[in-house]
C-alpha positions in Angstrom: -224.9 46.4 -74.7 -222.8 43.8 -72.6 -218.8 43.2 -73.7 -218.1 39.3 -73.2 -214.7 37.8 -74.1 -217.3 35.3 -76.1 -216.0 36.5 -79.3 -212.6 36.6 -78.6 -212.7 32.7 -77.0 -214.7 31.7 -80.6 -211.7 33.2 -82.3 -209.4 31.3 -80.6 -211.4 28.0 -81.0 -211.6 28.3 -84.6 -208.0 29.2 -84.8 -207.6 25.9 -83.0 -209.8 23.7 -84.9 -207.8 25.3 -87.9 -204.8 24.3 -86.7 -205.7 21.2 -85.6 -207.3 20.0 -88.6 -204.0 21.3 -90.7 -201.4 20.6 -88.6 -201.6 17.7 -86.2 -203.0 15.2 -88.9 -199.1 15.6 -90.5 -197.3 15.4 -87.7 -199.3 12.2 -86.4 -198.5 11.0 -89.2 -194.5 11.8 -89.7 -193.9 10.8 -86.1 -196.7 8.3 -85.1 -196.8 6.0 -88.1 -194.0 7.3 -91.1 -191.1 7.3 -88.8 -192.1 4.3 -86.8 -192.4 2.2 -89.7 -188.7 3.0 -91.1 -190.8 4.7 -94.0 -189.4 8.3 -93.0 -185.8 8.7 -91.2 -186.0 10.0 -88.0 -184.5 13.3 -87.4 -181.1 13.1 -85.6 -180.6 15.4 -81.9 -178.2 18.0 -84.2 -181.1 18.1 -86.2 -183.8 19.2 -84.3 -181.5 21.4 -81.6 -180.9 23.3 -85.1 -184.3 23.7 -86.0 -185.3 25.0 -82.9 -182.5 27.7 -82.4 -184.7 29.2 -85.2 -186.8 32.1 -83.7 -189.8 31.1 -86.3 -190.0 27.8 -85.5 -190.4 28.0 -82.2 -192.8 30.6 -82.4 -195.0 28.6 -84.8 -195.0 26.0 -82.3 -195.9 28.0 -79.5 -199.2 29.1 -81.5 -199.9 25.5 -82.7 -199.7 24.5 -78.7 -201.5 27.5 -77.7 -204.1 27.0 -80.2 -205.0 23.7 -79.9 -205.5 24.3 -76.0 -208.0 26.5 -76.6 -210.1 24.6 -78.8 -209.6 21.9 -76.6 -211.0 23.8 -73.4 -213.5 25.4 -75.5 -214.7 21.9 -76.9 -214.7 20.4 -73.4 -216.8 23.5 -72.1 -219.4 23.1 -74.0 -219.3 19.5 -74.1 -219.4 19.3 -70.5 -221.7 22.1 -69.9 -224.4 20.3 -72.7 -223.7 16.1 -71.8 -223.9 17.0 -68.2 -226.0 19.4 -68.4 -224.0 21.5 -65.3 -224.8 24.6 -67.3 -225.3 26.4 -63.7 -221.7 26.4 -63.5 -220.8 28.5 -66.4 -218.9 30.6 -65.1 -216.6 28.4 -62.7 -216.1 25.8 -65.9 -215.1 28.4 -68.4 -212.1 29.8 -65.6 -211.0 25.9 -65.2 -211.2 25.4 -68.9 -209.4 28.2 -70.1 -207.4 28.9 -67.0 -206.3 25.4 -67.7 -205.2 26.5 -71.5 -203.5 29.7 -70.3 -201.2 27.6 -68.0 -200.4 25.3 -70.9 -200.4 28.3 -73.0 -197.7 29.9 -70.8 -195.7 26.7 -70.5 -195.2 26.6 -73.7 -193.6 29.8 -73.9 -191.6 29.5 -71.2 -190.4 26.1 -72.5 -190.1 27.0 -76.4 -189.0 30.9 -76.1 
């Protein structure tokens, strides 16, 4: 029997779709409409620079970044590969889709760690 990375790439877009079902809806919502509106403070510079000197928090944002890339190439894959019906190019799709989210992937951790 064939090994694909198939499995691994479903885990990652279900971690993603996770993720961005949990997380993003709150922060859309602290810093796209709570914040705007005066409703919530907004965090001040000395505030933030000190959240981020923690190890944990920059690693948790790292893996909702690197996460949500991946369900987004996944979901533009398939998308692409089914609405257009290029399915021929499988294989050169999937490297610019998830070679796009490893480069994101990576800048994140070079920008967060």
């Amino acid at each position: 029997m064939k090994r694909t990375l198939e499995p691994y790439l479903w885990l990652l877009f279900s971690g993603g779709g996770v993720v961005a079902a949990l997380v993003l809806p709150v922060l859309v919502l602290l810093f796209g409409v709570l914040m705007p509106l005066g409703v919530v403070d907004w965090p001040s510079a000395a505030h933030l620079t000190a959240l981020l000197d923690l190890l944990l928090v920059r690693l948790a944002l790292v893996v909702v970044v690197v996460l949500c890339l991946f369900h987004a190439a996944h979901r533009i894959r398939f998308t692409g590969e089914e609405l257009l019906g290029i399915a021929r190019f499988d294989l050169f799709i999937a490297v610019l889709c998830y070679g796009a989210a490893l480069a994101g992937g990576i800048t994140a951790v070079v920008l967060l760690l």
